[in-house]
C-alpha positions in Angstrom: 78.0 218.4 -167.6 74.2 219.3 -166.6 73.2 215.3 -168.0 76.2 214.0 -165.5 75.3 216.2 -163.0 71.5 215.0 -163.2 72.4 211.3 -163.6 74.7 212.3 -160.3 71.4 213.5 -158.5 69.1 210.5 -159.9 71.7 208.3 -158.5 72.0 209.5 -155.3 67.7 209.7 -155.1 67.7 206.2 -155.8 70.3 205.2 -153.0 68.6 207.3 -150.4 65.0 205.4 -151.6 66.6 202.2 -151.8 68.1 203.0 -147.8 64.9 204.0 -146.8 63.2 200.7 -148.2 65.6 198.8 -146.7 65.2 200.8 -143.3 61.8 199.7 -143.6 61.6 196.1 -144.4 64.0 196.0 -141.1 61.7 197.8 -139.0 58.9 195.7 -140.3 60.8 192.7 -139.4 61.2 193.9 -135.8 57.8 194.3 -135.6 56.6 191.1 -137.0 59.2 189.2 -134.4 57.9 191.1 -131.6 53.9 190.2 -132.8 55.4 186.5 -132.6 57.2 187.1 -129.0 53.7 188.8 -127.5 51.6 186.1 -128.7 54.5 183.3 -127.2 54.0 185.9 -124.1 50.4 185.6 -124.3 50.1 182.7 -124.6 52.6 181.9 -121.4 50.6 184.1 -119.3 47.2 182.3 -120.2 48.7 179.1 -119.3 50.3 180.3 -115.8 46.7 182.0 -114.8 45.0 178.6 -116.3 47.5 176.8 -113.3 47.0 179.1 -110.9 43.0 178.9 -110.7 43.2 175.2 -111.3 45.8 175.5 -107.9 43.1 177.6 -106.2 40.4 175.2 -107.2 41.6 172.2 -105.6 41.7 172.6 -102.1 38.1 173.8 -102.4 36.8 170.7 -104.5 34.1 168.5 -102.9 34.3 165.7 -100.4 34.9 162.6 -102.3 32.5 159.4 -101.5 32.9 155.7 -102.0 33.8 154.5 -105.4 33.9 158.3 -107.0 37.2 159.7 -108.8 37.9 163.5 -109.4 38.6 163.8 -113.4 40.8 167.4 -113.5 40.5 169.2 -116.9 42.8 172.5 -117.3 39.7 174.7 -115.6 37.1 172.2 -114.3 37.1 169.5 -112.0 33.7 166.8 -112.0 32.7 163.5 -110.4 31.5 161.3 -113.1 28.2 159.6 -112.6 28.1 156.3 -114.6 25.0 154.7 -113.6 23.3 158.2 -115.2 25.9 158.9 -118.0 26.2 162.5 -117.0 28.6 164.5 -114.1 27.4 164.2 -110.4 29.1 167.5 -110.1 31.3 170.1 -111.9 33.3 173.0 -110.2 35.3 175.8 -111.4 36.2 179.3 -110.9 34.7 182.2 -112.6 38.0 184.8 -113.0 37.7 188.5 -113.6 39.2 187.5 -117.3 35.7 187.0 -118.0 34.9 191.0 -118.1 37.3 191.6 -121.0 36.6 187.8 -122.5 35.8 187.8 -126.3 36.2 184.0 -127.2 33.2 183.0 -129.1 31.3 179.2 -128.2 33.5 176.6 -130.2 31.0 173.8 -130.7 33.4 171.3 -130.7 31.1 168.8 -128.3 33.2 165.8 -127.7 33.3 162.5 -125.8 35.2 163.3 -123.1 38.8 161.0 -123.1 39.3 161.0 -119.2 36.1 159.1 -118.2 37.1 155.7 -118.0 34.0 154.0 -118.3 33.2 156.0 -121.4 31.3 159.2 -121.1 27.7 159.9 -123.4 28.4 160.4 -126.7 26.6 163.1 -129.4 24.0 159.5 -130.2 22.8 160.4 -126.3 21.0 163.4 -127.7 20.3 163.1 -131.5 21.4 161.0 -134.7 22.5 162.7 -137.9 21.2 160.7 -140.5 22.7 161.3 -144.3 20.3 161.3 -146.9 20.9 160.2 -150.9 21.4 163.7 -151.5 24.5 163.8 -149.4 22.7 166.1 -147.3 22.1 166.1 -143.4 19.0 165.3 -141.3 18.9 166.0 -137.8 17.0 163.5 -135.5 16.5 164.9 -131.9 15.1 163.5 -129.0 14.2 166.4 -127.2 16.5 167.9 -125.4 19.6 170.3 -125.4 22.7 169.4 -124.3 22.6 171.5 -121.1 26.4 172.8 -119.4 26.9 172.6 -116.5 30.1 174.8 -116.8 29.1 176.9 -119.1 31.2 177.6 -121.8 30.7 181.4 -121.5 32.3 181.3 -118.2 35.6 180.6 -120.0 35.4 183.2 -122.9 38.8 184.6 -122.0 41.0 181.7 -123.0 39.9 179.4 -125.9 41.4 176.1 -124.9 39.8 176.5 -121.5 36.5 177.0 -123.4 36.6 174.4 -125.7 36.8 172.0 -122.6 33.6 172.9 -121.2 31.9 171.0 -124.6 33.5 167.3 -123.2 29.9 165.3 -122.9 30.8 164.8 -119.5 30.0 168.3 -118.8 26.8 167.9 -120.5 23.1 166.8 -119.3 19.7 166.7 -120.6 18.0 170.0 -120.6 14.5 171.4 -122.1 15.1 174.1 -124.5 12.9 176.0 -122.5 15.3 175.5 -119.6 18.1 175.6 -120.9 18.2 178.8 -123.0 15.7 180.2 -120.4 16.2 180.5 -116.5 19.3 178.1 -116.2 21.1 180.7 -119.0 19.4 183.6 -116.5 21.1 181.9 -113.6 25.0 181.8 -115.6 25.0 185.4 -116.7 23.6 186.5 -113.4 26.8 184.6 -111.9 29.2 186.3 -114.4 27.8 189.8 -113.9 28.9 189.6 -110.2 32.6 189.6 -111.6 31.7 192.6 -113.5 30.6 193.9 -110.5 33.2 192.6 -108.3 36.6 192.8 -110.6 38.9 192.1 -107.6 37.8 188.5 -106.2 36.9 185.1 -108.3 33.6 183.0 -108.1 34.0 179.3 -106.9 31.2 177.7 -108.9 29.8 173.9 -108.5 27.0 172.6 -110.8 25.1 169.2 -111.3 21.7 167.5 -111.7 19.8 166.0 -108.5 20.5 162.4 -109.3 18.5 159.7 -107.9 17.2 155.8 -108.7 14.8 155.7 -111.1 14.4 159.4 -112.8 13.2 158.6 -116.7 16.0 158.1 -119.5 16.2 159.2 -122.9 15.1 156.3 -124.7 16.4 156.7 -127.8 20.2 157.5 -126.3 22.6 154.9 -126.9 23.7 154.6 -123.5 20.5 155.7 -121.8 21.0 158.9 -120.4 19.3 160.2 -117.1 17.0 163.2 -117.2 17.4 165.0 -114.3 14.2 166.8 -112.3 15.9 169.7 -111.1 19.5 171.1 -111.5 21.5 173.0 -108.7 24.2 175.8 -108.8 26.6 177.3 -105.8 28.3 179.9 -105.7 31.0 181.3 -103.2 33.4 184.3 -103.2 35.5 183.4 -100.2 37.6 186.6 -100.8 34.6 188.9 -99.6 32.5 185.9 -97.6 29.8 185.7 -99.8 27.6 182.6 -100.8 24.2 181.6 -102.6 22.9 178.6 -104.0 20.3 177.7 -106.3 17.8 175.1 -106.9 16.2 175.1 -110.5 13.4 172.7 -111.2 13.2 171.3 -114.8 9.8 172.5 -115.6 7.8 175.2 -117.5 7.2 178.1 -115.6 7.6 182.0 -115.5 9.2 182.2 -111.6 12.1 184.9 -111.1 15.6 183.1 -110.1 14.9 184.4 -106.7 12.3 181.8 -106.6 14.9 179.0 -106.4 17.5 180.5 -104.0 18.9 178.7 -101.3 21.5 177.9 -99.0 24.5 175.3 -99.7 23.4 173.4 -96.6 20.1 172.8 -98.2 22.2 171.4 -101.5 24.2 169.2 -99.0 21.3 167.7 -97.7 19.3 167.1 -100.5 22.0 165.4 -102.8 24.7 164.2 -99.9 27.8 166.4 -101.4 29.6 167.4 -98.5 31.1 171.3 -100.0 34.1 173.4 -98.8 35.4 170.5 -96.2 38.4 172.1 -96.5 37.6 175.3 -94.8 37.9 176.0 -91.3 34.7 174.9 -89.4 33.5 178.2 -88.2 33.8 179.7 -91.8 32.1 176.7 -93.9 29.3 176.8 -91.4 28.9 180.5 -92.1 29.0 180.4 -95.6 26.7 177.5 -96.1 24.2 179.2 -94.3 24.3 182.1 -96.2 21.6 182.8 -99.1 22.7 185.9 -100.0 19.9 187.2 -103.0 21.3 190.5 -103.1 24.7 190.3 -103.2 24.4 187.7 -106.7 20.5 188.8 -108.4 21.2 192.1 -110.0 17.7 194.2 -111.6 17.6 196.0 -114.1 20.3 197.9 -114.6 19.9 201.7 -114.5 20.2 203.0 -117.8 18.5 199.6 -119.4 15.3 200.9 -122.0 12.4 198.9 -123.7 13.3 197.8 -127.1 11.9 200.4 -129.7 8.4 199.1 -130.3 8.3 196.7 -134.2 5.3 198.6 -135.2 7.0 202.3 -135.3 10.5 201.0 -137.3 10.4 202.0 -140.7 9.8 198.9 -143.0 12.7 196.7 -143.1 13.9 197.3 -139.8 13.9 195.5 -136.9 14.0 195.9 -133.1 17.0 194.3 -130.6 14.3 191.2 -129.7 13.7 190.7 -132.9 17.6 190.2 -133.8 17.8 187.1 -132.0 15.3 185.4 -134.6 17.9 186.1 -136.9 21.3 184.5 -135.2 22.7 182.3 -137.9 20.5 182.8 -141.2 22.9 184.3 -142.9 20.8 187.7 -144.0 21.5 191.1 -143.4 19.2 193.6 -141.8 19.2 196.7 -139.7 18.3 196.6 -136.4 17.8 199.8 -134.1 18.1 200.3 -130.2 19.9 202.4 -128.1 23.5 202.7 -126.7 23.0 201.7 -123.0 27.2 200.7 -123.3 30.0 201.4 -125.4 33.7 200.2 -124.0 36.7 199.1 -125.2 37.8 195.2 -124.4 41.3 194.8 -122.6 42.5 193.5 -126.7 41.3 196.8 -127.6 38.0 195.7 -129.8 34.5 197.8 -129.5 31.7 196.4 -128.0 28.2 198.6 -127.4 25.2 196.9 -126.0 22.0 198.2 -127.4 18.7 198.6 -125.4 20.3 196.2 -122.4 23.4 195.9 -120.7 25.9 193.1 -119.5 24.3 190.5 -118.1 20.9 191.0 -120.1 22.3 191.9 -123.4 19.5 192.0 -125.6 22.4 192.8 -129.0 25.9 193.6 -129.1 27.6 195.4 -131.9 31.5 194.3 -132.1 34.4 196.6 -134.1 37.5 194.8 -134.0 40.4 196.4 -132.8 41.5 196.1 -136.8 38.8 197.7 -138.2 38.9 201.1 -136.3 41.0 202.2 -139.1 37.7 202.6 -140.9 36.2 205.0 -138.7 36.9 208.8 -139.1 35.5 209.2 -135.5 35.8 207.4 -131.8 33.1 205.0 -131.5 33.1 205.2 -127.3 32.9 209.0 -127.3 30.5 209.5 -130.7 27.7 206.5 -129.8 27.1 207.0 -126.2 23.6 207.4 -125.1 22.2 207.8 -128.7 20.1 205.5 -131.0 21.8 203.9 -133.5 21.0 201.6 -136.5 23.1 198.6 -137.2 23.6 197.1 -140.5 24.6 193.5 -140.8 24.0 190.0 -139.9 23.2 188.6 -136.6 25.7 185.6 -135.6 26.3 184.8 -131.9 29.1 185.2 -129.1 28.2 182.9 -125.9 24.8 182.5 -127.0 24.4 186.6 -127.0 23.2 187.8 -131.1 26.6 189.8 -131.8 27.0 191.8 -135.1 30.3 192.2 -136.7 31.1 195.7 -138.1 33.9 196.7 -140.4 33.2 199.8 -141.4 31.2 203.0 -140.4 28.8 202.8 -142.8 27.3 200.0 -141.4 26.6 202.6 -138.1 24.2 205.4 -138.7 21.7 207.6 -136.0 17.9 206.2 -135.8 16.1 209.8 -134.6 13.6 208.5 -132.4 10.1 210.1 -133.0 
């Protein structure tokens, strides 16, 4: 009686277990089908916002001149310049997406398909050359190959970025220039959204083209090296424009230096801007050169990078983290938490020593990996020192760490 009675009980224990398995793999199921319908809704929404700015952006493109032809990519619109294989000009809109953006660059440089004439190719900048050994030399000719949308501008959708690395985006630029003042001048335009999360920037970029400026010689079609670069910006929604005029040359001036009025651009390269705004209101705008609305200082709550020479031996500071984007190595770098916040996708991402747009490193916790952290990362780092223990890759040109778990995160007590 007592074994039928206990094969009774063992029989029933393994129904109920085998309901409650069931149970689960259904629930599971649901849950895998809805992952699949928010990415499809995702993805629906990135596309509708993707229309809508390219809507917003065409009514506000450029007058067109004899013999020029817009080319329309998903978030950018450019004049192609064939005579100096490079854009005359490229615009698009900066969106408040950007704040909560996490895509990373994509590198995927690429002739772009829409020129007709053919648009500079990767042989317009360097040649790869393959050695016996199978292995990879690089032959440059001197110069990066400068946006003129940049790429981080369009962090919050990755087929938007991916556009901005068409060749006909790209011009000549000193490395000094490039990853200097002009990268000054895009983050400076991106912190205004961060600023101003309620309006979008109108942007429009190109080189100061004229006859005769010097050519990369070793290009295969000859590219132009342009003298000086230009940038406008305008935020109709609150009636607020700037432009700047960058030369391409050595120097240690502030980006004040260079700002200007859009009538200024107009006159010196002959693009008529904003024709389809009334009158009164284009002539107001492209008067403006409004410094203090766009520049931003240092931001209160900014420090110095701990000094190299009082870190303990093997560690570094935040400046010295940059000399490590890409090597592959892990190290610990100190600084302290000037910003901790979570991203709209709900990933971790805490500025040391600077903050957004001067980030000198940011640590990044995916969303995924919080489940390794006994504690909240916003409410436990904020305001203190911290050591960092990783490797130094990059997001948008900014050194980014990667942290999966909380051991790589421990206090530096500053002495």
């Amino acid at each position: 009686m007592r074994i039928l009675l206990l094969i009774l009980l063992l029989s029933q224990s393994f129904l109920y277990s085998q309901n409650l398995e069931n149970q689960l793999k259904e629930l599971e199921g649901k849950l895998t089908t809805l992952k699949k319908e928010q990415k499809q809704i995702e993805g629906a929404i990135e596309n509708v916002k993707m229309q809508k700015v390219h809507a917003d952006l065409l009514p506000m493109l450029p007058a067109l001149q004899v013999g020029e032809e817009l080319v329309h990519h998903e978030m950018m619109t450019l004049v192609y310049a064939e005579a100096y294989e490079q854009a005359r000009w490229v615009g698009h809109i900066i969106t408040p997406d950007v704040v909560n953006g996490v895509v990373g660059r994509t590198n995927d440089f690429r002739p772009d398909p829409l020129i007709k004439t053919g648009s500079s190719i990767e042989q317009d900048y360097f040649l790869k050359i393959m050695q016996p050994d199978s292995s990879i030399v690089y032959d440059g000719f001197g110069y990066d190959r400068g946006h003129l949308a940049p790429s981080a501008d369009f962090r919050w959708s990755e087929k938007a970025l991916s556009e901005s690395y068409f060749y006909s985006n790209m011009s000549p630029q000193l490395a000094s220039f490039n990853r200097g003042i002009w990268s000054d001048l895009e983050s400076t335009l991106r912190a205004y959204l961060f600023r101003n999360t309620t309006t979008q920037l109108y942007v429009f970029t190109g080189p100061v083209l004229r006859p005769g400026l010097p050519l990369i010689a070793k290009a295969k079609n000859k590219v132009a090296i342009p003298e000086k670069f230009w940038k406008i910006a305008l935020d109709l929604k609150n009636r607020k424009a700037v432009a700047f005029l960058v030369p391409q040359i050595p120097g240690g001036y502030p980006l004040t230096s260079f700002a200007t009025s859009i009538d200024e651009i107009e006159k010196l390269t002959g693009i008529d801007f904003f024709p389809g705004l009334e009158d009164e209101l284009e002539s107001s705008l492209e008067k403006q050169v409004d410094k203090n609305a766009f520049l931003t200082t240092v931001a209160t709550g900014d420090v110095e990078p701990l000094s190299a020479i009082t870190l303990p031996s093997g560690h570094f500071n935040t400046v010295q983290a940059r000399l490590y984007m890409g090597r592959n190595e892990e190290i610990k770098v100190c600084g302290k938490v000037v910003s901790v916040r979570a991203s709209r996708k709900g990933n971790i991402l805490i500025n040391l020593d600077q903050q957004y747009p001067n980030e000198l490193l940011t640590v990044f916790i995916n969303k995924d990996k919080l489940v390794n952290f006994s504690y909240d990362p916003i409410a436990n780092w904020k305001d203190k020192y911290m050591v960092v223990k990783g490797k130094v890759n990059t997001l948008g040109n900014i050194p980014v760490m990667y942290i999966e778990k909380e051991n790589q995160l421990s206090e530096y007590l500053v002495k």
